[in-house]
C-alpha positions, 0 to 999 in steps of 0.5 A: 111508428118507431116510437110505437115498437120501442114502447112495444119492445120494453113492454114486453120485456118488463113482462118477461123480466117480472114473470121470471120466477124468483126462488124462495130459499124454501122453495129452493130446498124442496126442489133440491129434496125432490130432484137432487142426484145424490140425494136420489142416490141414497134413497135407492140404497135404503131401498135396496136395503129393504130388500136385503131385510126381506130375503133374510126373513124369508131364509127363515122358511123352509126351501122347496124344489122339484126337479126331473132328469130324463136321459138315454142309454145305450148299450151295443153288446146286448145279446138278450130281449124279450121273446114273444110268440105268435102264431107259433113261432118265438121271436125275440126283441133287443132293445139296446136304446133305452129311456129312464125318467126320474122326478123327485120333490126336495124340502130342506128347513134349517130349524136351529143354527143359534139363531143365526137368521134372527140375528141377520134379520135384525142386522139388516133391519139395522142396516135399513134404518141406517140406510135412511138415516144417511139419506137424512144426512145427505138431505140435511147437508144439501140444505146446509149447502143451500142455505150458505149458498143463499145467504152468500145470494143475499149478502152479495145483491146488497152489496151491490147495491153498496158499490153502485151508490158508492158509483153514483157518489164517485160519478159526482166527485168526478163531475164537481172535479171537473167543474173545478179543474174549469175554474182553475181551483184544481189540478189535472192531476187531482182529477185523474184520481178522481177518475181512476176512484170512479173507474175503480167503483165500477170494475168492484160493481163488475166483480160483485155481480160476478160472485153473485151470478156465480154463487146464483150458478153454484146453487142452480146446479145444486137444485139439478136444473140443467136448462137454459132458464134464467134463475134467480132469487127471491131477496127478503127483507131483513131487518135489525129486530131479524139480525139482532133477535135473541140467540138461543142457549147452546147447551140448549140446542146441543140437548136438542140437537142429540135427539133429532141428528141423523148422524147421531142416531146413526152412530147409535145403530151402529152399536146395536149393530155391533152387539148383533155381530157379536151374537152372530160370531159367537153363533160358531160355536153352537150346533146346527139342526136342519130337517130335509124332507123329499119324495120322487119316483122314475121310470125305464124303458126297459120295464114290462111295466107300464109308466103309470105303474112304474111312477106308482111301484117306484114311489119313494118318500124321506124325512130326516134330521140332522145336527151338525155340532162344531169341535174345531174351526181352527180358532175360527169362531173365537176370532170372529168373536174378538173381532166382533168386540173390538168393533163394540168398543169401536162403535161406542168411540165413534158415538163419542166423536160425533157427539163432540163433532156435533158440539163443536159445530154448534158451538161454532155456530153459536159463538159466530152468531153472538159475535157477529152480532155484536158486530153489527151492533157496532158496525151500524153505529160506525156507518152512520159517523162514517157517513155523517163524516163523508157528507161533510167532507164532501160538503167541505170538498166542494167548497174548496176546504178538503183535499182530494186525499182527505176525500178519499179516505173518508169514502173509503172509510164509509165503504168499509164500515158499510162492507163490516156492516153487512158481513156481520149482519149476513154472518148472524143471519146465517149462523142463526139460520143454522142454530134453528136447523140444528135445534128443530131440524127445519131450516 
């Protein structure tokens, strides 16, 4: 029956272990384009900035509004009425209290005012593209992160697995140790290193799989999942044709990358943007020309008059047009408009920068691609002497004709070239990875 439950037990966790969902880096990156804090963030600023573009062309209508006032008045020293007579006698009325009403409709439209609100609408619709390009920026950086994260993922399972098999090869120097200490053809003393190599094979196991569950953490947080779900990554195959394929030119993912970067179009706008101002500055020293329009009535208690013949008698309509011509603004104008200059030039020296800012880091990327992979080439081939040596020194160990520092060194040396090995194929990966995304803008 207990032999039951314990196969029960491990068929049930088999199943869960295998149900648990694995991340690819695609699905990572969408989830993170889907749920991400700051991400949304962003977005929300373009949205606000829609608004903006949508009040300033409504600025280009007329305004209108209605309004009443309705009021009491007093007056205590009154010593006159209105008289009457009836059946023949005169009696007079005083109304000290009295009521007045007035309503009146007002229209005003700014009709010219050197193009000053055709210019905002065009500042805010820059704004908006500006507000969407950044959220591009943010979603791109968020997929920059994630897949350094993920690579980091891949890099730090198979180096793992390096350690563990390293484990399993100190595990069995240890026991042939033993053997020979046995028979007397080694010295305790050997042994104990032979131990301690072992001890240390594992605390590096120990200390890997930390940096893997810690990077699996960075990256989970990343993704905005606060839950208590186990999270894990789906580890790919990947090959010498994937770590050795061509790299592309870099001239040709810099023209590529000019076109499809966000912050270059971004920094583009913000010329535009510039120009704009300037017209809007230099819109101080034009006139201003505005038409206003109303018509309202009143009525008062006072009045003999009934209150649809008041609101009828009191009518009264308006039109007119102003212009308003500036002479002097106190250098006003002139400054706004230096300043608006200043930022042109500004504007254009911040093209340039990021121009150069993108170069670099392609260039960094490109450089790193190719001599990682050259790397590789190498580290593969010194892993495989280095492995060869190893299986003969452990051979040679066994027999008796190999110290136990001889030993040593050579699996240190194995597990260096192994370390070199993947470092570089992980690197090419990655900086592959990010000369794709930068020359199409898909990871």
């Amino acid at each position: 029956m207990k032999k039951r439950l314990v196969v029960l037990s491990m068929l049930m966790l088999t199943l869960t272990i295998s149900a648990q969902k694995k991340w690819t880096m695609q699905e990572c990156i969408d989830y993170a384009m889907a749920n991400n804090i700051t991400l949304q963030k962003s977005k929300l600023q373009k949205q606000s900035a829609t608004e903006d573009l949508k009040g300033s062309k409504a600025a280009l209508l007329p305004t209108l509004n209605a309004s009443t006032n309705q009021s009491v008045g007093y007056q205590p020293w009154k010593d006159s009425g209105v008289s009457t007579v009836t059946n023949g006698m005169v009696n007079t009325k005083v109304d000290k209290t009295y009521y007045n009403g007035s309503y009146a409709v007002n229209a005003q439209w700014t009709v010219w005012n050197g193009n000053r609100n055709t210019n905002t609408i065009k500042l805010n619709k820059i704004t908006e593209d500006e507000a969407e390009l950044q959220s591009k920026e943010t979603a791109n950086s968020i997929q920059e992160r994630i897949a350094q994260l993920y690579t980091q993922i891949l890099y730090l399972d198979e180096n793992v697995k390096v350690n563990e098999q390293m484990l399993e090869t100190a595990k069995k120097n240890e026991e042939r140790g033993q053997e020979m200490v046995n028979v007397g053809k080694m010295s305790k003393a050997d042994l104990a290193q032979l131990s301690a190599q072992r001890a240390t094979d594992e605390y590096n196991i120990v200390e890997t799989r930390s940096q893997l569950l810690n990077y699996k953490l960075q990256l989970k947080q990343l993704l905005e999942i606060t839950d208590e779900t186990e999270f894990d990554v789906a580890i790919p195959q990947i090959t010498d044709t994937m770590v050795l394929k061509e790299v592309p030119t870099l001239q040709g993912v810099y023209e590529q990358a000019l076109l499809n970067r966000p912050e270059i179009e971004r920094s583009k706008l913000a010329i535009k943007s510039s120009d704009v101002n300037l017209s809007v500055a230099k819109a101080g020293w034009l006139p201003t020309v505005s038409m206003t329009g109303s018509f309202g009535t009143s009525t008062n208690s006072l009045s003999s008059n009934g209150w649809g013949k008041q609101m009828k008698t009191n009518f009264d309509a308006m039109a007119g047009v102003s212009v308003s011509v500036p002479i002097y603004d106190g250098r006003s104008t002139k400054t706004s408009v230096n300043k608006a200059k200043i930022q042109q030039l500004s504007a254009q020296l911040d093209l340039l920068d990021q121009q150069k800012t993108l170069y670099s880091t392609i260039q960094e990327y490109w450089l790193n691609a190719q001599t990682n992979q050259q790397k590789y080439k190498a580290a593969c081939a010194t892993v495989e002497s280095e492995q060869q040596s190893f299986d003969l020194l452990q051979e040679q160990f066994r027999l008796g004709l190999k110290n136990i520092v001889e030993l040593m060194t050579g699996k240190d040396n194995l597990l260096s070239a192994q370390q070199n090995q993947l470092q570089s194929k992980y690197q090419t990966i990655y900086n592959q990875q990010m000369l794709k995304f930068y020359e199409t803008g898909e990871m």
